[in-house]
C-alpha atoms as a printed R data frame, in Angstrom:
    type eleno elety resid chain resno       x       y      z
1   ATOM     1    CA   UNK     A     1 101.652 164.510 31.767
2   ATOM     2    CA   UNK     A     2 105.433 164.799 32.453
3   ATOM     3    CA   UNK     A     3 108.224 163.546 29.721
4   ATOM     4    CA   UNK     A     4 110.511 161.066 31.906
5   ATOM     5    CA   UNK     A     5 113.817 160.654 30.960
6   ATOM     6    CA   UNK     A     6 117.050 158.168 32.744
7   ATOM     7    CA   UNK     A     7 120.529 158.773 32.095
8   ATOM     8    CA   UNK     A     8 123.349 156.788 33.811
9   ATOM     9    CA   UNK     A     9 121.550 157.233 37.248
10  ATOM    10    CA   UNK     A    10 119.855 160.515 36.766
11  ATOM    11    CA   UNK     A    11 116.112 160.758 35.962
12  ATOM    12    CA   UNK     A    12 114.425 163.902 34.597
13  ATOM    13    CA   UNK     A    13 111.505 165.431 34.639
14  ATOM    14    CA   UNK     A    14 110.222 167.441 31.933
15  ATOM    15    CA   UNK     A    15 106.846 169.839 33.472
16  ATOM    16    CA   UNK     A    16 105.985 173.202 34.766
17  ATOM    17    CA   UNK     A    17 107.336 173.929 38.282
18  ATOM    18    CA   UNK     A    18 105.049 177.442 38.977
19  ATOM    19    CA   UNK     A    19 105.461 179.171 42.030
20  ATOM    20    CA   UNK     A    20 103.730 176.941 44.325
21  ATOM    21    CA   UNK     A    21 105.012 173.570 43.324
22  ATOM    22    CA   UNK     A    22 106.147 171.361 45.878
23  ATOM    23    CA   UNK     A    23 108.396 168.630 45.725
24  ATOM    24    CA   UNK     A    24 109.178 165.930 48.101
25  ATOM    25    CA   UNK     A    25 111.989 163.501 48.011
26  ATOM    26    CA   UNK     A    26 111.454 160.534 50.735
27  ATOM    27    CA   UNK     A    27 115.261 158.334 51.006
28  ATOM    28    CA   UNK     A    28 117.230 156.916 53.202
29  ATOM    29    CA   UNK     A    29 120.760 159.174 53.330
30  ATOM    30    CA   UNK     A    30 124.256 157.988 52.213
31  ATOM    31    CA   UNK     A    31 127.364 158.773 52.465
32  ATOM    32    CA   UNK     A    32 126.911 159.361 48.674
33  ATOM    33    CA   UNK     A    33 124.019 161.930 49.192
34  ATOM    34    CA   UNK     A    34 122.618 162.731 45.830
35  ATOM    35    CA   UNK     A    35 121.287 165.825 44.354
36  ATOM    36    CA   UNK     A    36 117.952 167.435 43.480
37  ATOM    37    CA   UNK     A    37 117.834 169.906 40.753
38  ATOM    38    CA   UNK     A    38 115.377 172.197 39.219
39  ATOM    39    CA   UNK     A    39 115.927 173.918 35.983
40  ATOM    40    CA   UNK     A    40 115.432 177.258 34.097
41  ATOM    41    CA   UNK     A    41 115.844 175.922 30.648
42  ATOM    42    CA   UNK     A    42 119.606 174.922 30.579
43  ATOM    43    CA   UNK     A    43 120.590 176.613 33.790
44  ATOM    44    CA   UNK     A    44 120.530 175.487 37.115
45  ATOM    45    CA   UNK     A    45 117.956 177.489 39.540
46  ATOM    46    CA   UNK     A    46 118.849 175.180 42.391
47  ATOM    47    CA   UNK     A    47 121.298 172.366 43.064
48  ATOM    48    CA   UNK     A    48 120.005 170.653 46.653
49  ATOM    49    CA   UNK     A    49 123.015 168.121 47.722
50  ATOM    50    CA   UNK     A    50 122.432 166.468 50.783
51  ATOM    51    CA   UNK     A    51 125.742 165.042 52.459
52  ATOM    52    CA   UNK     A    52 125.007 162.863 55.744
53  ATOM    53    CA   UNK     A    53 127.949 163.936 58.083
54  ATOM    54    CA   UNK     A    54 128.822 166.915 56.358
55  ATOM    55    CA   UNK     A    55 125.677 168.770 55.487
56  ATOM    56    CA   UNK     A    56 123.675 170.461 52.714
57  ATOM    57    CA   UNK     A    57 125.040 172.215 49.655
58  ATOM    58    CA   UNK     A    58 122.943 174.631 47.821
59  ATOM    59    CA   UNK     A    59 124.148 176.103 44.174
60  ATOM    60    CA   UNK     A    60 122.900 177.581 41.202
61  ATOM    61    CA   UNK     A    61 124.847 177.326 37.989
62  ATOM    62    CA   UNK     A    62 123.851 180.366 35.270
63  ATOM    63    CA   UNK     A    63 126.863 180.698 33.053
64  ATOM    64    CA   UNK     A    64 129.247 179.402 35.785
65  ATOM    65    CA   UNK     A    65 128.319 177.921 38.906
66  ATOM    66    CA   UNK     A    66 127.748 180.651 42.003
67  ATOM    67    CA   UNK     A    67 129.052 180.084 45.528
68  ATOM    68    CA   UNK     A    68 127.759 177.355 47.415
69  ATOM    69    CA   UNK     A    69 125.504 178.083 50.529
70  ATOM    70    CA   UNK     A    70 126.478 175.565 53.467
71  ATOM    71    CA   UNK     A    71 123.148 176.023 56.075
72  ATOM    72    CA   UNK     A    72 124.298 174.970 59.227
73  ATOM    73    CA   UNK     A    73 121.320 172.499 60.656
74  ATOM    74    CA   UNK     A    74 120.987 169.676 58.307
75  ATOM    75    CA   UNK     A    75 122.323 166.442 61.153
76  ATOM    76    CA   UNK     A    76 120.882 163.892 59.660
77  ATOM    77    CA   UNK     A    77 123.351 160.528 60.172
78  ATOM    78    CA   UNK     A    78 124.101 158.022 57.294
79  ATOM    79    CA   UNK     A    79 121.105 155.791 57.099
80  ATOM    80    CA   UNK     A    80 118.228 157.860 58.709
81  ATOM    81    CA   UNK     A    81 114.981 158.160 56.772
82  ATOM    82    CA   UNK     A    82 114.804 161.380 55.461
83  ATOM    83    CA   UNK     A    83 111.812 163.504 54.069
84  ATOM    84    CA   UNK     A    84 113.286 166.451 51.907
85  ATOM    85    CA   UNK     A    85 110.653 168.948 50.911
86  ATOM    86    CA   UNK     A    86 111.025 171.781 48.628
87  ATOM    87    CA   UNK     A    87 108.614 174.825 47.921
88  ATOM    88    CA   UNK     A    88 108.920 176.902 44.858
89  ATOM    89    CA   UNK     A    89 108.301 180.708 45.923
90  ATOM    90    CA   UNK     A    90 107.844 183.424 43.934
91  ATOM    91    CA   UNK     A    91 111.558 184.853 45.686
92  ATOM    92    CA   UNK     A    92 113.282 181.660 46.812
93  ATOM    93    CA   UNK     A    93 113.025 178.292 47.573
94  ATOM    94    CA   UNK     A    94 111.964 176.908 50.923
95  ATOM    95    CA   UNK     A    95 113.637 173.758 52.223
96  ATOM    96    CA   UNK     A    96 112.643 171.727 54.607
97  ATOM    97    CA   UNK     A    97 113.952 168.275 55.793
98  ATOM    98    CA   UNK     A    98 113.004 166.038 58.832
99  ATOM    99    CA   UNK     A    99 113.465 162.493 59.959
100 ATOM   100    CA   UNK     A   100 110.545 160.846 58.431
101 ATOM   101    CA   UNK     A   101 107.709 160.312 61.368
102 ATOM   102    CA   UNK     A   102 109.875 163.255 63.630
103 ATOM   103    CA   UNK     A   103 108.336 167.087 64.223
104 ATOM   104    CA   UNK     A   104 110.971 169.940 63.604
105 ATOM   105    CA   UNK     A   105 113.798 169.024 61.697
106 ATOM   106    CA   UNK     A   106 115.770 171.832 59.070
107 ATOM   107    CA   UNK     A   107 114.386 174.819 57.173
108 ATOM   108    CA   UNK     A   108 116.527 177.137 55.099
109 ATOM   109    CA   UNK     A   109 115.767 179.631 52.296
110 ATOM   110    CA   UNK     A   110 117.507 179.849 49.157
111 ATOM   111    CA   UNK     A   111 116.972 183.243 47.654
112 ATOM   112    CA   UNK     A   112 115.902 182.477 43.626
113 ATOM   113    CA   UNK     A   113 118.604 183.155 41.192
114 ATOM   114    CA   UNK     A   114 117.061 182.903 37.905
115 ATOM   115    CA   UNK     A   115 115.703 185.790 35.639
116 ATOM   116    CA   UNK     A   116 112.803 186.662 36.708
117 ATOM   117    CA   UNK     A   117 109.697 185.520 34.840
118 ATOM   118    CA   UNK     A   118 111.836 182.685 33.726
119 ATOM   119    CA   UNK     A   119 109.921 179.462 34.405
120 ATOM   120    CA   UNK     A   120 111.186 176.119 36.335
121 ATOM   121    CA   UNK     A   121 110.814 173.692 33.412
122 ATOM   122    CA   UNK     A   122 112.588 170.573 34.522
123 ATOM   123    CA   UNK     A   123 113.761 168.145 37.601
124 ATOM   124    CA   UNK     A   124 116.358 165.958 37.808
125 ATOM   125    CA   UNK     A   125 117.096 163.690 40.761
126 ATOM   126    CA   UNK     A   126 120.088 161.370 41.495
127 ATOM   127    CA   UNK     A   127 119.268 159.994 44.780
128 ATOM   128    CA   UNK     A   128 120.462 156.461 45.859
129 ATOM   129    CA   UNK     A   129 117.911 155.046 48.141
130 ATOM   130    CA   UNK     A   130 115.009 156.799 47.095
131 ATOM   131    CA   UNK     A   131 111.781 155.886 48.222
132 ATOM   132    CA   UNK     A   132 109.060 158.261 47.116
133 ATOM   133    CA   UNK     A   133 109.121 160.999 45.214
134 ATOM   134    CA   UNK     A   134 106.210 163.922 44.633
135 ATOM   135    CA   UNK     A   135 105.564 166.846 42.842
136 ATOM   136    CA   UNK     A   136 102.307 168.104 43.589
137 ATOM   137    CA   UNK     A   137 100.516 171.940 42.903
138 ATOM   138    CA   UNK     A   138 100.365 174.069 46.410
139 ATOM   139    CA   UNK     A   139  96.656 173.086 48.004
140 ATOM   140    CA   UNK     A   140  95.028 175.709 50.069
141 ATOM   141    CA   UNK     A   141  95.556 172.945 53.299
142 ATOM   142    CA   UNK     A   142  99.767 172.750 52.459
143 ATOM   143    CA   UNK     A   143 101.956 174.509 55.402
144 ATOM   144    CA   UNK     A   144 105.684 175.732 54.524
């Protein structure tokens, strides 16, 4: 079972993330937008930061933090229902984000950072409005 910790806003997740692991973070977007992290002991593999009206910012922070990575495609409006779905991959990180109950929606891949054979060992989330959140083990039926 996962160790759950809250601080100020922040919740953490203490597990395994393996390659494989997908998350999903169901909210409805704000102007504040939030962030999604997953980390390689005390560095950050990926920082997701959704930003209604201005996009999504991707980071890693390893010693310093790297250059952010502004995908063009993210349009969601302040308010929609969003479903944000990551994949862990052996070589990056798939993400994926629709309006909840649409087809299509974003996909962008973030190219892993981390030292390799240097496991994902923790979540943290920030996200106002959150409505569901999952972290589930790839099943042979899961598309990315």
């Amino acid at each position: 079972m996962a160790k759950r910790k809250q601080i100020e806003g922040r919740s953490e997740l203490f597990l395994s993330l393996p390659v494989g692991t997908v998350i999903r973070a169901r909210y409805r977007a704000t102007h504040r937008g939030g962030a999604l992290n997953l980390y390689c002991g005390e560095d950050i593999a990926i920082h997701i930061n959704p930003r209604p009206g201005e996009g999504l910012v991707l980071n890693s922070h390893f010693g310093g933090w790297g250059g952010e990575e502004r995908p063009d495609g993210y349009p969601f409006d302040d308010g929609a229902e969003i479903v944000l779905t990551v994949f862990v991959r052996a070589t990056e990180f798939r993400i994926r984000a629709a309006v909840a109950g649409e087809t299509g929606g974003f996909t962008y891949l973030y190219a892993r950072r981390h030292p390799k054979g240097t496991d994902l060992d923790r979540l943290t989330f920030d996200i106002p409005n959150l409505l569901a959140l999952s972290v589930q083990p790839r099943t042979a039926g899961d598309r990315d």
